[in-house]
N, C-alpha and C positions, 0 to 999 in steps of 0.2 A: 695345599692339598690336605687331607684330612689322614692323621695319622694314627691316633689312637683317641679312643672317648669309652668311657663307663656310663653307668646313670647317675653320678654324683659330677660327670663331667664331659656331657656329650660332643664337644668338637674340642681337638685339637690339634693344629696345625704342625707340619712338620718344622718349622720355625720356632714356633710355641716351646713345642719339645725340647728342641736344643736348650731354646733360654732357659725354661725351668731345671734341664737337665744341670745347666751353667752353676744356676743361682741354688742347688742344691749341693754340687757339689763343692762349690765354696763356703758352705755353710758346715759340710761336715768334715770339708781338710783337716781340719784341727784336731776335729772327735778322732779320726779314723789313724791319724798319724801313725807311724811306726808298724800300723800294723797290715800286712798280709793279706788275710783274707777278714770277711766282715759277714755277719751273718745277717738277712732279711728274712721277717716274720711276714708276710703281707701275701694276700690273696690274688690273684687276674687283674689290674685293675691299672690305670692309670699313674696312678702314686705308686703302685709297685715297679711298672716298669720303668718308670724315672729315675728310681734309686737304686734300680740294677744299671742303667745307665750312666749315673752319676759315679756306682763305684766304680765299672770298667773304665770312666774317664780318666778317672786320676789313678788308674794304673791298680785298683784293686780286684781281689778274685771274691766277687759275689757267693755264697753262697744262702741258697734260697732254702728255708727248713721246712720240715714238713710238719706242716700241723695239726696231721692227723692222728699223728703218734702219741705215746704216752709219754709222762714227765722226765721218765728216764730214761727213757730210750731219744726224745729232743736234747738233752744233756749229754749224753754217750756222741752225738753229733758234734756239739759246740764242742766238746772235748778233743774229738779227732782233729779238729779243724782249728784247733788253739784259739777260739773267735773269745773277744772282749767284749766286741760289743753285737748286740742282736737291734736293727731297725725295724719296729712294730709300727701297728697303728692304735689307738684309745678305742676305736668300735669295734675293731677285728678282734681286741684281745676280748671285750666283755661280749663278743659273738660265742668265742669259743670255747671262752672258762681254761685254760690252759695255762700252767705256771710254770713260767720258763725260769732257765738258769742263771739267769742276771735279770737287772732293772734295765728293762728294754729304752729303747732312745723312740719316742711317740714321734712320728712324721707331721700329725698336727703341729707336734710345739717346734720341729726346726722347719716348718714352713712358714711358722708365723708373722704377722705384719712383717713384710719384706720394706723397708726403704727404697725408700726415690733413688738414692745413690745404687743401691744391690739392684735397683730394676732398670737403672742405665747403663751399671757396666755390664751386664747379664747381658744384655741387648748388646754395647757393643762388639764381645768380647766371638759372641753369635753369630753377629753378621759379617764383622770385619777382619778376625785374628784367622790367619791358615790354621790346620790342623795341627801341625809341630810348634807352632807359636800359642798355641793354645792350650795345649798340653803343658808347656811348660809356665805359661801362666799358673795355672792353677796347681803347680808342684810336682808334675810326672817328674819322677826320677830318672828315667830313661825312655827311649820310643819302646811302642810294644811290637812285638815279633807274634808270624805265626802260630809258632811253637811253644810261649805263653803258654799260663794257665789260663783258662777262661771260667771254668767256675770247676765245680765239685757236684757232683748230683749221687745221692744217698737211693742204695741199694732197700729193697720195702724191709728188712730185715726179717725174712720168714725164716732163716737159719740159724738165726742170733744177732747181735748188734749191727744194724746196718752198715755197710760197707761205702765208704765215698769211693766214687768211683771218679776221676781226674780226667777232664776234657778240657784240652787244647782249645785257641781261637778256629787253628784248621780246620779241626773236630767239628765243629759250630759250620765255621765258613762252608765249607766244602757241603755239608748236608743241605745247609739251603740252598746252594749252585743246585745241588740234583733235584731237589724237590721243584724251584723257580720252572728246570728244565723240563720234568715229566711233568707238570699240571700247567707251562707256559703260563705265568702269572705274570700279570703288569700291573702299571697305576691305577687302571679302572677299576681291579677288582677290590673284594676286603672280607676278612676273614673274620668269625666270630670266636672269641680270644676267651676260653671257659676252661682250658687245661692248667691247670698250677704251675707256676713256674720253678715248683722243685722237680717236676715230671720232666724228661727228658724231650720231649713233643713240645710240653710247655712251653721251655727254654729255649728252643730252638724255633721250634714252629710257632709258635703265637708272639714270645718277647722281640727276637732278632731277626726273622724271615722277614716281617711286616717294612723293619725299620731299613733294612740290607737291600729288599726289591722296592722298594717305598709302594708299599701297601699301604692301605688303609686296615687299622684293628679296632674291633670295639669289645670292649670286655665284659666279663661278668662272674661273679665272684665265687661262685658254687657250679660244678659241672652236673650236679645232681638235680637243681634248681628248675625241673623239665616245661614246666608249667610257665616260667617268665621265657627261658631262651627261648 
């Protein structure tokens, strides 16, 4: 069934997902090592939510920035958040002209020419490994619990430096049970995914509801963009 799709990647399979989510996150175990939370630069979009997916896999706390701010107040962010490394994309950054606090890790180059070997165990690891066996395939240090952090979402800072605000996996869960429940959402439907995934709505509602009730999402990179949506 059909899971998420952009215009640079109109179907992809709930299957699909998983693999790339696999074959991403074995790509950046190494990068992300030792650390916590991880910061992503990236718009609505299919490659965005892969790699908020790849970091909750192996047990990290995504944190998704907001790029509408200015240079120092996205720095005041990675700051709180003690992030090392920020994952961008090469067209989103020369979309937006915005100079971040480190040399970004470009999603282009760690998706590049994947091997034959990275595209069979991707696939096996997908279809055949249980979920605690797969986990710790790929380095979880522990199962995750509820109670977890699930990611950090950044107050608009009208009063001074924005504030991270800390939600739970529950935090997360529990919201989409109620949202599933009052709009009775199934497999047939599918949602049009234009909220940023630093946005509280975004992150819940367009990244995780979609993947949690197996919806169908398709995204699109600008909420302002009125004329394409």
């Amino acid at each position: 069934r059909l899971a998420m799709g952009d215009n640079r990647t109109p179907r992809v399979t709930f299957g699909t997902a998983l693999m790339r989510t696999i074959f991403l996150a074995r790509r950046l175990r190494k990068t992300w090592e030792g650390q916590e939370m991880v910061g992503l630069l990236l718009p609505p979009s299919v490659g965005g939510a892969l790699v908020n997916m790849a970091a909750t896999l192996l047990g990290k706390v995504p944190v998704n920035l907001n790029y509408t701010v200015s240079a120092e107040t996205l720095a005041s962010c990675a700051r709180q958040c003690n992030l090392k490394t920020i994952v961008s994309s090469r067209a989103f950054l020369e979309h937006i002209n915005l100079k971040l606090p480190m040399e970004p890790l470009l999603l282009e180059d760690l998706a590049a020419k994947p091997g034959f070997g990275e595209k069979l165990m991707s696939f096996f690891m997908a279809w055949f490994l249980p979920v605690a066996v797969l986990e710790r395939a790929l380095g979880r240090e522990r199962p995750g619990k509820l109670d977890d952090l699930a990611t950090i979402i950044f107050s608009s800072g009208s009063t001074g430096d924005p504030k991270g605000v800390m939600l739970s996996h529950y935090n997360v869960a529990s919201n989409i049970e109620q949202v599933g429940q009052v709009f009775a959402l199934d497999s047939e439907d599918r949602l049009l995914g234009i909220l940023p995934f630093f946005h509280s709505f975004g992150f819940m509602g367009t990244l995780w509801l979609p993947l949690k009730l197996g919806l169908g999402v398709v995204y699109h990179p600008s909420p302002l963009d009125a004329r394409v949506i």
